[in-house]
N, C-alpha and C positions, 0 to 999 in steps of 0.2 A: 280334505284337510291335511292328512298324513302325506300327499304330493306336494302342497301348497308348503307344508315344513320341508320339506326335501328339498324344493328350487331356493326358499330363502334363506335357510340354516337357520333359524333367529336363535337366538344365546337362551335366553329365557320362556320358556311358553308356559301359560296357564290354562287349562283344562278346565271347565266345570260342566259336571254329569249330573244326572240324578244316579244314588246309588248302584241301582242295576245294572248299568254300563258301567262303571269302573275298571273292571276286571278284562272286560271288552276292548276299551279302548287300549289297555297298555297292551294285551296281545294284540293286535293288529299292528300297535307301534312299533312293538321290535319285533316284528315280522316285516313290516316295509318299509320301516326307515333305513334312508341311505348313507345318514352318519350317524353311529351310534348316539345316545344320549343316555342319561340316567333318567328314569320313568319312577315317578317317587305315588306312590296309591297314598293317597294322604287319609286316616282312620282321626279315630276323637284324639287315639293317644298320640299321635304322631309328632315328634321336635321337629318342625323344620328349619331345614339348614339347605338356603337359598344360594347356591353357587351358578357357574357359568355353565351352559352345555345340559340346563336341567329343563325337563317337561314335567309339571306337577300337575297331579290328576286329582280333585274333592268333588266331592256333593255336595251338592244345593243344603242338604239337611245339617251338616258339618260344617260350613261357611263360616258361619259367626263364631264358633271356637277360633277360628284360626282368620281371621280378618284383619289384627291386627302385624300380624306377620307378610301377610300376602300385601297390605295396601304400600308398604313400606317399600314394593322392589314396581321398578320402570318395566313391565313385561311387554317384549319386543314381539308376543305372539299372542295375545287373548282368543280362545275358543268356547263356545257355550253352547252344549247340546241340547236339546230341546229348550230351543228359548222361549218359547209357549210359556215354562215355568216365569219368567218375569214378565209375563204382560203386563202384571197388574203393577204400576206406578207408585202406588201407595203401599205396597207389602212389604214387609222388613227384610226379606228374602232378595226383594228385586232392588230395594235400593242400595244393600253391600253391591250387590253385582256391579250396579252404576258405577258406585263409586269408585270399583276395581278397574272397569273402564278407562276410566279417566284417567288411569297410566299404563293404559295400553298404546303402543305403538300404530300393531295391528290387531284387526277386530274379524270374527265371524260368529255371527251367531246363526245355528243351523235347527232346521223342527222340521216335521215331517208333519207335524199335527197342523191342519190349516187353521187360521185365526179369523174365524167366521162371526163370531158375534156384533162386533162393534170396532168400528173402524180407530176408535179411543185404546183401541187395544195394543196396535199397531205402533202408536204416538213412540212413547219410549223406546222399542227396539230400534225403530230409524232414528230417532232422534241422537240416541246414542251413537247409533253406527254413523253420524254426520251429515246428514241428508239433509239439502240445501232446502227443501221445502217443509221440513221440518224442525224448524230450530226453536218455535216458540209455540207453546202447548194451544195459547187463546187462537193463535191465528190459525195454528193448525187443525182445533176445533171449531172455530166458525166454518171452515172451507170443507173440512171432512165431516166433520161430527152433528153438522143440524144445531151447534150450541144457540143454547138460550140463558137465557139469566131471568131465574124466575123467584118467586119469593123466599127460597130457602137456595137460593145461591144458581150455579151454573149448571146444564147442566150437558151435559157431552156422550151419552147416551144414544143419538141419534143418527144417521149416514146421509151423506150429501158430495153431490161430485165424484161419486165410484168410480167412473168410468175414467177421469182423470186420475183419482188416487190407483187406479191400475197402472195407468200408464207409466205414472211416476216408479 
């Protein structure tokens, strides 16, 4: 990712870590970035003050203190370290992030943790990151997920076509 800023410069980037990593990622940054930037660790107290030439670094767990400040800028860089943390579609945690998306330019989201359980899992991160075979949740759970529709609603639960949703 820190190369990936290096070849594009982007003005704005946005970081979001779980806690842990914070500290992490800003020394790695200004250890290998090739133009400097400001590296702002964003805390509960933190004013931000959104300028050019900045990489803001929050957790997941501080997100919604400060949502209203972050949604409000065009981020020409979005990064999202273990994005395991938003699988889940429905969680109030995963949908700030969406919505942070949606004025990103550029997108990566990175996990090391495999997302094994249900291929329902998967939907949102591609979906977000633009992925032409994921644009629409039903369609994308009849083809992946086994969906049924049974008397208390849908249910998506299930894997179908693995072999294709790898390939994709």
């Amino acid at each position: 990712v820190i190369g990936v800023i290096n070849k594009l410069d982007p003005s704005r980037t946005l970081i979001i870590v779980p806690a842990s990593l914070k500290i992490n990622w800003k020394r790695e940054l200004e250890k290998w970035l090739v133009v400097k930037k400001d590296i702002t660790l964003v805390s509960s107290k933190t004013n931000l003050i959104l300028e050019e030439n900045i990489i803001i670094i929050v957790n997941y767990d501080i997100l919604k203190k400060h949502i209203g400040t972050l949604i409000e800028v065009d981020w020409d860089m979005f990064v999202c370290d273990e994005a395991h943390y938003i699988k889940n579609y429905k969680a109030q945690r995963s949908k700030m992030v969406y919505e942070l998306m949606k004025k990103c330019h550029r997108k990566v989201l990175l996990t090391g943790t495999p997302i094994l359980n249900r291929p329902i899992e998967l939907f949102p991160l591609i979906n977000h990151l633009g992925a032409s075979f994921a644009k629409n949740l039903y369609t994308y759970a009849k083809r992946y997920c086994d969906a049924s529709e049974g008397k208390y609603g849908w249910d998506f639960s299930g894997a179908s076509n693995l072999s294709e949703l790898n390939d994709n």
